[in-house]
VOSE-757361 format. One record per residue: residue in three letters; y, z, x of N, C-alpha, C, O in turn. Coordinates in steps of 0.001 Angstrom, whole numbers, plus 500000, padded with zeros to 6 digits. Each point is the difference from the previous one (the first is absolute). Layout:
+------+--------+--------+--------+--------+--------+--------+--------+--------+--------+--------+--------+--------+
: resn :     nY :     nZ :     nX :    caY :    caZ :    caX :     cY :     cZ :     cX :     oY :     oZ :     oX :
+------+--------+--------+--------+--------+--------+--------+--------+--------+--------+--------+--------+--------+
:  ALA :      Y :      Z :      X :      Y :      Z :      X :      Y :      Z :      X :      Y :      Z :      X :
...
+------+--------+--------+--------+--------+--------+--------+--------+--------+--------+--------+--------+--------+
# end
This chain:
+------+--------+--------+--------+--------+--------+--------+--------+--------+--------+--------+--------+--------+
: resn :     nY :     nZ :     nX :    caY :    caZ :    caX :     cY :     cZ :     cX :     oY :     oZ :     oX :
+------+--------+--------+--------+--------+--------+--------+--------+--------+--------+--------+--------+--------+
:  UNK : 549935 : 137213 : 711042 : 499876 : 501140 : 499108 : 500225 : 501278 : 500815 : 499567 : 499968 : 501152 :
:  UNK : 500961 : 501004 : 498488 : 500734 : 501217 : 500888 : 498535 : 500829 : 499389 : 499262 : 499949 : 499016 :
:  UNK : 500890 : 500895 : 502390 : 498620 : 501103 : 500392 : 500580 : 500979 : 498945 : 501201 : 500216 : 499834 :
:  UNK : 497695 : 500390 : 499422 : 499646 : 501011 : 498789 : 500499 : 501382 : 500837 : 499682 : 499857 : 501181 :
:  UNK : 500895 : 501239 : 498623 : 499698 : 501169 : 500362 : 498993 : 500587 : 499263 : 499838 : 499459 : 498906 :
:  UNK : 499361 : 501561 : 501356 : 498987 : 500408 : 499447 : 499755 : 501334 : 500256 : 499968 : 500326 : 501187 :
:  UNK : 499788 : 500818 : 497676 : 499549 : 501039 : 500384 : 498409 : 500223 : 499121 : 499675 : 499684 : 498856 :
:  UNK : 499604 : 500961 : 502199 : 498600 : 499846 : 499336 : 499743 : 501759 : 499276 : 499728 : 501091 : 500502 :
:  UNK : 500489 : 498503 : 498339 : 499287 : 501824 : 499005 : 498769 : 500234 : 500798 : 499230 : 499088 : 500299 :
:  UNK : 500576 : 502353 : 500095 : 498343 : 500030 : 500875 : 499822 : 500020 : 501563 : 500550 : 499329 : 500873 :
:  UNK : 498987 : 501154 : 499159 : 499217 : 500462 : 501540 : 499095 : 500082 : 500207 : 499654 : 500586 : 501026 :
:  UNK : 499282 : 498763 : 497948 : 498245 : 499979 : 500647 : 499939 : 498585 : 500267 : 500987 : 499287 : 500183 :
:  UNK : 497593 : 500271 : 499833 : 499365 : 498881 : 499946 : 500746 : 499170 : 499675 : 500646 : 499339 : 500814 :
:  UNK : 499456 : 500450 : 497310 : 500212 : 498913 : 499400 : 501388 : 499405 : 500384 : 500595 : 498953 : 499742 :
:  UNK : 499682 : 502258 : 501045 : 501707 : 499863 : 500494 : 500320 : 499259 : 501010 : 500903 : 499164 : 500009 :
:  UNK : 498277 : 501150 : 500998 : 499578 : 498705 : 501054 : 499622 : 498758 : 499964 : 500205 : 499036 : 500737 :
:  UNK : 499105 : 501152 : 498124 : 499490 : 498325 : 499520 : 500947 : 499358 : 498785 : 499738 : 498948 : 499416 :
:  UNK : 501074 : 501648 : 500403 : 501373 : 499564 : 499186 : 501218 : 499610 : 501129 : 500826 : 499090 : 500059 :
:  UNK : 498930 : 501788 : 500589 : 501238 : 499448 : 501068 : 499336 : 498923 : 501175 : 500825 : 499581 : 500812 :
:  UNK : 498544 : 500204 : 499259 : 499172 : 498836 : 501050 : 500406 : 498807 : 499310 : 500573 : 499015 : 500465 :
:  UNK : 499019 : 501230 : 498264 : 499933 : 498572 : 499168 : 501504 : 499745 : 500006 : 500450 : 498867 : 500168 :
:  UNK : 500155 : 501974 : 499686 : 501861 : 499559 : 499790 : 500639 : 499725 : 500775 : 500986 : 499277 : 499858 :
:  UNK : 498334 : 501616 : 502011 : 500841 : 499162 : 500619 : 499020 : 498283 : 500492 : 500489 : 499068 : 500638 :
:  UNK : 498441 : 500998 : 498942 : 499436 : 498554 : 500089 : 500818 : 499118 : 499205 : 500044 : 498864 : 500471 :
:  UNK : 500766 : 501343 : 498235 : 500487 : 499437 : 498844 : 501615 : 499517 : 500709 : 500709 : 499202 : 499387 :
:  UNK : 499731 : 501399 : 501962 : 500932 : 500233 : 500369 : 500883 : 501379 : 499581 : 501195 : 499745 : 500151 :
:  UNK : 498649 : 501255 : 499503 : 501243 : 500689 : 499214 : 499864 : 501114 : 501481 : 499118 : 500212 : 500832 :
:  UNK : 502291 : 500313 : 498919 : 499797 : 501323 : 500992 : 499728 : 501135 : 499478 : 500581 : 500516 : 499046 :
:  UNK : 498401 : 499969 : 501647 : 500031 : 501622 : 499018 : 500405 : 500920 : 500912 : 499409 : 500193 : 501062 :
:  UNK : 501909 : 500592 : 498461 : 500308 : 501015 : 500363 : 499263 : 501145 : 500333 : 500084 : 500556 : 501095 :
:  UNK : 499213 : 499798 : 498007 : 498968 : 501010 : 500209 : 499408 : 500477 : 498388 : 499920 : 499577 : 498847 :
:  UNK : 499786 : 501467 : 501900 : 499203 : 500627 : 498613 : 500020 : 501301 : 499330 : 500217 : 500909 : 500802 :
:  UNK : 499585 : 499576 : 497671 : 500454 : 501211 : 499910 : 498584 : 500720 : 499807 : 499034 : 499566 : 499373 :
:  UNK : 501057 : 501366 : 501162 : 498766 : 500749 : 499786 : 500486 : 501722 : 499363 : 501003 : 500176 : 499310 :
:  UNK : 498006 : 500980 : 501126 : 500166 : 501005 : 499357 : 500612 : 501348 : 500782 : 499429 : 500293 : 501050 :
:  UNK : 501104 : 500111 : 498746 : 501200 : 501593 : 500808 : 499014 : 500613 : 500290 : 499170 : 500409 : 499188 :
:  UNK : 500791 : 499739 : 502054 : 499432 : 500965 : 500581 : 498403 : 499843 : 500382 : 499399 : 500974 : 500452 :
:  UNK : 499960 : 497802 : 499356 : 498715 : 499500 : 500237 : 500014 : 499034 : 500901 : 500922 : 499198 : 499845 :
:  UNK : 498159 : 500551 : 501304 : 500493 : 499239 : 500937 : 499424 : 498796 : 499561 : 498976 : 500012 : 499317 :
:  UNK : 501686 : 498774 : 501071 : 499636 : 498479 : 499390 : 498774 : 499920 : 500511 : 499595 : 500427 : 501081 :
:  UNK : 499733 : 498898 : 497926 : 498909 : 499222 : 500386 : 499695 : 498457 : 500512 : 498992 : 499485 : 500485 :
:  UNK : 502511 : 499930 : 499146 : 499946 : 498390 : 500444 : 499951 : 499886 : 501114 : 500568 : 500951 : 500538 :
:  UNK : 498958 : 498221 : 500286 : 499588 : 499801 : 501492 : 500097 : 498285 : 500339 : 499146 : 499294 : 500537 :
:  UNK : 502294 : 500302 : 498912 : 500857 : 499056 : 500246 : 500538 : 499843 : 500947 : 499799 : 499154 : 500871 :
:  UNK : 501172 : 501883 : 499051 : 501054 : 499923 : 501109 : 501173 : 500565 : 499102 : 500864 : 500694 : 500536 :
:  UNK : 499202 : 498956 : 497773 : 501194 : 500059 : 499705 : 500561 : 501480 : 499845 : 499161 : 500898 : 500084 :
:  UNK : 501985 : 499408 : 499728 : 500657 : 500570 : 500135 : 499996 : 501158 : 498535 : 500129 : 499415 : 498924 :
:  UNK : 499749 : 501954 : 501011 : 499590 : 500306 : 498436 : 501248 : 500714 : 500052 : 500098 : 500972 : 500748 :
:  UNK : 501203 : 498521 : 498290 : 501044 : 499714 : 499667 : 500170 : 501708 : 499018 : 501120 : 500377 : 499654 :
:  UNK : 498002 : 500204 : 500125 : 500356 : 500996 : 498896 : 498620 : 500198 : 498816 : 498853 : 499555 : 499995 :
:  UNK : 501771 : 501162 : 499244 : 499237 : 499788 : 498565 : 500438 : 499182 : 498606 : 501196 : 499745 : 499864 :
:  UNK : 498144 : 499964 : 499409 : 501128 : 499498 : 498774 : 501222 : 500376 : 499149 : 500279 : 499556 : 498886 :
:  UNK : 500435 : 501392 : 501881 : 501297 : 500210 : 500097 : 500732 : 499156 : 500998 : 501228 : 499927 : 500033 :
:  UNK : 498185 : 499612 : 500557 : 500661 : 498870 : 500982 : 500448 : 498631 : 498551 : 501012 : 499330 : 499794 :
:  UNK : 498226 : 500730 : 499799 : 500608 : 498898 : 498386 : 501134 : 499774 : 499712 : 500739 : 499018 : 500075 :
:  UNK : 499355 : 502114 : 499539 : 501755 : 500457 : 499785 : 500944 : 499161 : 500711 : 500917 : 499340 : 499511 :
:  UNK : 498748 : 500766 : 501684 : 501346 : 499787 : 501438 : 500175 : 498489 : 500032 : 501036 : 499471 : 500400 :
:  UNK : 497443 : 499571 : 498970 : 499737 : 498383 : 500413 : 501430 : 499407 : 499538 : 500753 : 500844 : 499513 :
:  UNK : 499673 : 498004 : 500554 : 500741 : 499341 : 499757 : 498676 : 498462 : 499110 : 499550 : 498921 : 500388 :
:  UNK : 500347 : 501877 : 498405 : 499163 : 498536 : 498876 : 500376 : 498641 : 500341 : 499246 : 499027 : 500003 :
:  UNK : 501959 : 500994 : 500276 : 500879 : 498509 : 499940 : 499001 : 499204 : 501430 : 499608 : 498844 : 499844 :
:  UNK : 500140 : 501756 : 501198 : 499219 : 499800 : 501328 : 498999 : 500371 : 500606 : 499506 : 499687 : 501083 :
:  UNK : 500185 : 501124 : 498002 : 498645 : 500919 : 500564 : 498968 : 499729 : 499074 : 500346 : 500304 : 498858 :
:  UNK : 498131 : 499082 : 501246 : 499236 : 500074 : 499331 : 498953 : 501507 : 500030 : 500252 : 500717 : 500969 :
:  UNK : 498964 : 499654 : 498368 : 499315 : 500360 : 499924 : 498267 : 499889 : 499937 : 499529 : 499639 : 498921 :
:  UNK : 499887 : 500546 : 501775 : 498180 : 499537 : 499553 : 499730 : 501088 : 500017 : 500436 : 500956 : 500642 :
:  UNK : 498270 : 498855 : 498108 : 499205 : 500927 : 499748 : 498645 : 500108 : 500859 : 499099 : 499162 : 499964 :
:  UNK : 500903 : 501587 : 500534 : 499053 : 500343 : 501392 : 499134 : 501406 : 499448 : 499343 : 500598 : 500853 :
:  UNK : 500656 : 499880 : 497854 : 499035 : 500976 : 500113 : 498630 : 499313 : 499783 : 499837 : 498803 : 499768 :
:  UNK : 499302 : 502051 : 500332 : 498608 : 499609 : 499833 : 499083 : 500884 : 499014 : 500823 : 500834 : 499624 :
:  UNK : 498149 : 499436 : 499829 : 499548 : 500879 : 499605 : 500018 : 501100 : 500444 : 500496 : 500016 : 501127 :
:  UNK : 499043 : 501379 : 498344 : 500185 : 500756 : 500615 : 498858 : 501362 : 499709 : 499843 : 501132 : 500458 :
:  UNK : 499444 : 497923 : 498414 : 498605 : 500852 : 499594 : 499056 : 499844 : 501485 : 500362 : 499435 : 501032 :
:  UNK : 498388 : 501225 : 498716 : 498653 : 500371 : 501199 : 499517 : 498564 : 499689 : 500464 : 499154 : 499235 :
:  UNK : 498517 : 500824 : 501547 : 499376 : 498730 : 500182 : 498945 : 499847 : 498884 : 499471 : 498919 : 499743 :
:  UNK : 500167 : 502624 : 499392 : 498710 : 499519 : 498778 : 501276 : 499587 : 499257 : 499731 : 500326 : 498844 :
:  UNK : 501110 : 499314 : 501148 : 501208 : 499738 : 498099 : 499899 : 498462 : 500754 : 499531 : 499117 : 499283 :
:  UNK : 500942 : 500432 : 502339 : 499793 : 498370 : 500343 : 498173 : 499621 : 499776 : 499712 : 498847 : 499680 :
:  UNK : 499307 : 502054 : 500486 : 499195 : 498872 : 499904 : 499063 : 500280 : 498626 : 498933 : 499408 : 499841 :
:  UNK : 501463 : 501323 : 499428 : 499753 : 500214 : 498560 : 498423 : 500980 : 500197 : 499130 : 499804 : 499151 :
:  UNK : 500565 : 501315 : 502096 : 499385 : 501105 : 500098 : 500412 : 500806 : 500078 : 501094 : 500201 : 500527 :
:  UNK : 497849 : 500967 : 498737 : 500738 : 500981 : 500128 : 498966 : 501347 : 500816 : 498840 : 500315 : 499736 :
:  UNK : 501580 : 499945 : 500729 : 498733 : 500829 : 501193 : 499284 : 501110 : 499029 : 499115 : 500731 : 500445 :
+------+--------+--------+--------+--------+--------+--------+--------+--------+--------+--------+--------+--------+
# end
């Protein structure tokens, strides 16, 4: 079976733990898109490829996509308090 290309949506957390699992799955991930002008937060290694204008440029036919965002509310909306 031929290796996946992969680009991961995201640059936090969930983005890291989306791309761990994929390249455990075998796929390669190219990298990741995060946001203009904010410095990444992933602490992978991978490579942060742009913002989601990088979309545009993929080639669909070979390039997958994962969804790597994560929430993005405070921690009272995850644990259902509210201070």
């Amino acid at each position: 079976m031929p290796t996946r290309d992969v680009v991961v949506l995201g640059d936090g957390g969930h983005a890291a733990v989306v791309a761990d699992a994929l390249r455990a799955s075998g796929a390669s991930v190219l990298g990741c898109l995060g946001r203009v002008g904010v410095p990444p937060r992933l602490a992978t290694g991978l490579a942060v490829l742009g913002d989601d204008t990088v979309l545009d440029g993929l080639d669909r036919r070979t390039i997958e996509v994962a969804n790597g965002l994560g929430p993005v509310a405070g921690p009272e909306v995850l644990t259902g308090q509210s201070r």
